[in-house]
C-alpha atoms as a printed R data frame, in Angstrom:
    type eleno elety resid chain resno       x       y       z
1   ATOM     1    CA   UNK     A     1  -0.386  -0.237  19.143
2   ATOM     2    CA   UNK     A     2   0.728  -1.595  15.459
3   ATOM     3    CA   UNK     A     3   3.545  -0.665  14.085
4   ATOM     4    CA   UNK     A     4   4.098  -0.642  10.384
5   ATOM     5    CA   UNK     A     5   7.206  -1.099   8.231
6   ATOM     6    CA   UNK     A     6   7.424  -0.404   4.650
7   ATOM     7    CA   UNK     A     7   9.811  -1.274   1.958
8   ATOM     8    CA   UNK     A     8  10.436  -1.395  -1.593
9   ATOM     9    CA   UNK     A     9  10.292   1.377  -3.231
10  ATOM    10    CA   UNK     A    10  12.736   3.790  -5.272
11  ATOM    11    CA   UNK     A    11  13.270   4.896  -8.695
12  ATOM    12    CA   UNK     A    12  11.608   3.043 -11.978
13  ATOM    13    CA   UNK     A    13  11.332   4.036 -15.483
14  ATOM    14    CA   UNK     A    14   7.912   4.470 -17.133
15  ATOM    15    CA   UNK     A    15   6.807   1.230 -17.952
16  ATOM    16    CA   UNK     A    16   8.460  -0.503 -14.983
17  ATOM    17    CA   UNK     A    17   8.091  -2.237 -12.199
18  ATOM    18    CA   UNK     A    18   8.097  -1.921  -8.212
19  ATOM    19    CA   UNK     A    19   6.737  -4.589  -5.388
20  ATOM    20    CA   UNK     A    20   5.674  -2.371  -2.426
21  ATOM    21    CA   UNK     A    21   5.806  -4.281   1.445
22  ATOM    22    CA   UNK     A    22   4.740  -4.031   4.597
23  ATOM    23    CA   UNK     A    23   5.007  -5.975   7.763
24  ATOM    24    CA   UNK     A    24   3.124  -5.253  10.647
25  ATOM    25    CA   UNK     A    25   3.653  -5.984  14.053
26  ATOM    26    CA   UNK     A    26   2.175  -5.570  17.370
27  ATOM    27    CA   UNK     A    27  -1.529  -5.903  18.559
28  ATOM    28    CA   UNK     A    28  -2.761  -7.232  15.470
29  ATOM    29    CA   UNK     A    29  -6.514  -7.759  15.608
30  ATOM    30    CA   UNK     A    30  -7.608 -11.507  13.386
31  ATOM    31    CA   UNK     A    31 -10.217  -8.889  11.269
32  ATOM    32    CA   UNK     A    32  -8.394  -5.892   9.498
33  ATOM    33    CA   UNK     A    33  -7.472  -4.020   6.558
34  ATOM    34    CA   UNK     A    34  -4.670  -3.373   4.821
35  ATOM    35    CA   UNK     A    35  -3.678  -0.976   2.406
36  ATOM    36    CA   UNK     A    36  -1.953   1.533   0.673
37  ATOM    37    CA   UNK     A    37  -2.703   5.527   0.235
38  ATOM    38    CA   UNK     A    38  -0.419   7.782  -2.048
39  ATOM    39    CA   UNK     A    39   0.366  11.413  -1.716
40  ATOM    40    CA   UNK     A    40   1.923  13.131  -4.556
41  ATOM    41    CA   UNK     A    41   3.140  16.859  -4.118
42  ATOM    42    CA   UNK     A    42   0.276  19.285  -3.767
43  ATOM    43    CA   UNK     A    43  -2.291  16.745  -3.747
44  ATOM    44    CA   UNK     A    44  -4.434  14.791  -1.380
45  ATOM    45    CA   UNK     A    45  -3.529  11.657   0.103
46  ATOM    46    CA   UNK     A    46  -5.816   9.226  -1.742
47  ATOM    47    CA   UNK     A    47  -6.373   5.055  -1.513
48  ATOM    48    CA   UNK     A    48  -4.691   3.418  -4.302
49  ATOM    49    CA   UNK     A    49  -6.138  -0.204  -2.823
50  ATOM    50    CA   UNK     A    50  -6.965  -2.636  -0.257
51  ATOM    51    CA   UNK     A    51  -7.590  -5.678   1.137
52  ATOM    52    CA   UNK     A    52  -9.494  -6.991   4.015
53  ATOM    53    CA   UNK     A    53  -8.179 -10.287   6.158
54  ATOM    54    CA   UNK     A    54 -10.404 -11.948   4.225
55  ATOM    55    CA   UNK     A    55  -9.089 -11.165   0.846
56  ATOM    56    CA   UNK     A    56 -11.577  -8.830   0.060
57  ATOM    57    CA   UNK     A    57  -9.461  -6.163  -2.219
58  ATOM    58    CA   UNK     A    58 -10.785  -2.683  -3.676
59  ATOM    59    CA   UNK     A    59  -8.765  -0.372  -6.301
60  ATOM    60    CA   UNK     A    60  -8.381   3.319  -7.232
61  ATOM    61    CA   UNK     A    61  -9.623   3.523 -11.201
62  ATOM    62    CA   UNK     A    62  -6.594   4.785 -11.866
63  ATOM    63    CA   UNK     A    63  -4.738   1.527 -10.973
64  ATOM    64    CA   UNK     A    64  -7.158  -1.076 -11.527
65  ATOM    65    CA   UNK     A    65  -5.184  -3.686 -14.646
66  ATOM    66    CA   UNK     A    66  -1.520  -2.586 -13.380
67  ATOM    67    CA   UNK     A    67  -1.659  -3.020  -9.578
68  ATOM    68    CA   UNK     A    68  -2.327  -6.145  -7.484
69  ATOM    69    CA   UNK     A    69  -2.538  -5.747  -3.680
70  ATOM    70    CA   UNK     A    70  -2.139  -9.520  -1.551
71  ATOM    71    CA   UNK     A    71  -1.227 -10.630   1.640
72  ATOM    72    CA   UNK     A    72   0.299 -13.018   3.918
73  ATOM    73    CA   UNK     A    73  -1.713 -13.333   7.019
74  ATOM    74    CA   UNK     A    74   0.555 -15.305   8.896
75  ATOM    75    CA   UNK     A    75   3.155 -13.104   8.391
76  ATOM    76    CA   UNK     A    76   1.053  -9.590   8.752
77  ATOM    77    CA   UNK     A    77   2.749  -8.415   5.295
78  ATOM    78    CA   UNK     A    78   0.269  -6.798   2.826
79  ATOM    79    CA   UNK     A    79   2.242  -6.370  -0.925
80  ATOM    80    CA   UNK     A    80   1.932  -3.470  -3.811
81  ATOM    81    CA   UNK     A    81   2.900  -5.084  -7.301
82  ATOM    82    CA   UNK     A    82   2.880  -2.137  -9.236
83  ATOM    83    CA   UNK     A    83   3.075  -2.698 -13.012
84  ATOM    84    CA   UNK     A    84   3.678  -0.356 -15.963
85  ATOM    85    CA   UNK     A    85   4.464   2.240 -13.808
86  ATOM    86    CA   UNK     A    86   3.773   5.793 -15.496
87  ATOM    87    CA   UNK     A    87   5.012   9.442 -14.118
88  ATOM    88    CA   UNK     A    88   1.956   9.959 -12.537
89  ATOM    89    CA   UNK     A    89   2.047   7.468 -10.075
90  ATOM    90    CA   UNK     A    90   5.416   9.774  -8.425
91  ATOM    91    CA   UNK     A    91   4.159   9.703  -4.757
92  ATOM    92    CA   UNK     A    92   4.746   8.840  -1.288
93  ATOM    93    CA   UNK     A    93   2.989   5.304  -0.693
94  ATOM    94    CA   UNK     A    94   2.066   4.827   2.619
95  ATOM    95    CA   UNK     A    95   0.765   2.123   4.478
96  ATOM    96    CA   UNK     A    96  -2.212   1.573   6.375
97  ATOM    97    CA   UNK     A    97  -3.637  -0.980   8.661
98  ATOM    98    CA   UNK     A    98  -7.502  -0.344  10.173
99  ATOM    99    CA   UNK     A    99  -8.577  -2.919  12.573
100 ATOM   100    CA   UNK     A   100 -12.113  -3.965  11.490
101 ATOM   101    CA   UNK     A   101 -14.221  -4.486  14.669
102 ATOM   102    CA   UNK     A   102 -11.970  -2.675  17.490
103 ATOM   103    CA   UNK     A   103 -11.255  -0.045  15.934
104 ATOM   104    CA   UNK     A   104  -8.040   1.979  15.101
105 ATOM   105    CA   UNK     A   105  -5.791   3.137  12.017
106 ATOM   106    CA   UNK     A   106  -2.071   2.627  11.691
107 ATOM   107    CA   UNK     A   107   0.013   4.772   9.270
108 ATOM   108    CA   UNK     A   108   3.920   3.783   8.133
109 ATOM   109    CA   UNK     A   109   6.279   6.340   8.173
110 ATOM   110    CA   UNK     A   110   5.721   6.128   3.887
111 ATOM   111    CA   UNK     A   111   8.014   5.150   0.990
112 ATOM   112    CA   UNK     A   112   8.876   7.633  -2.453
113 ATOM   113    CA   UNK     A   113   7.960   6.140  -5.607
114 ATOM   114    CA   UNK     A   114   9.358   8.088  -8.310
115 ATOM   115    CA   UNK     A   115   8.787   6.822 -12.151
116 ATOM   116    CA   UNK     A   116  10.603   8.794 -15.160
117 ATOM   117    CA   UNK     A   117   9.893   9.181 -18.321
């Protein structure tokens, strides 16, 4: 079992700011992925981006130049710096860890992101 813990996000103007993070904790496999799906009202939950243990990271087009996904490995913490934030990115960001080789997907209990304009 992994358990995942999010935290960070809240309410931002267009054209602002947010850091996204999550921890996770429990049987953590050395070869995973980590990432982040949104789901805005209505719509499908869809990847926004990743990042594999190695540092391998993939984006949604429709974040790639304002987003940056990292990690720490030796803390089990993947991070979403969302910049220049714009109304459409109002979702609920959740979490997700896949263990590479054994096999198994972790969802956090997600995190509103709301952005004004």
């Amino acid at each position: 079992q992994v358990q995942l813990v999010e935290s960070g996000g809240g309410l931002v103007q267009a054209g602002g700011s947010l850091r996204l993070s999550c921890a996770a904790s429990g049987s953590i496999f050395r070869f995973n992925t980590m990432g982040w799906y949104r789901q805005a009202p209505g719509e499908q939950r869809e990847l926004v981006a990743d990042i594999t243990s190695g540092g391998s990271t993939s984006y949604a087009d429709s974040v790639k130049g304002r987003f940056s996904i990292s990690r720490d490995n030796a803390k089990s913490t993947v991070y979403l710096q969302m910049n220049s934030l714009k109304p459409g990115d109002t979702a609920i960001y959740y979490c997700v860890y896949t263990a590479t080789y054994a096999g198994g997907t972790y969802w956090g209990q997600g995190t509103q992101v709301t952005v004004s304009s």
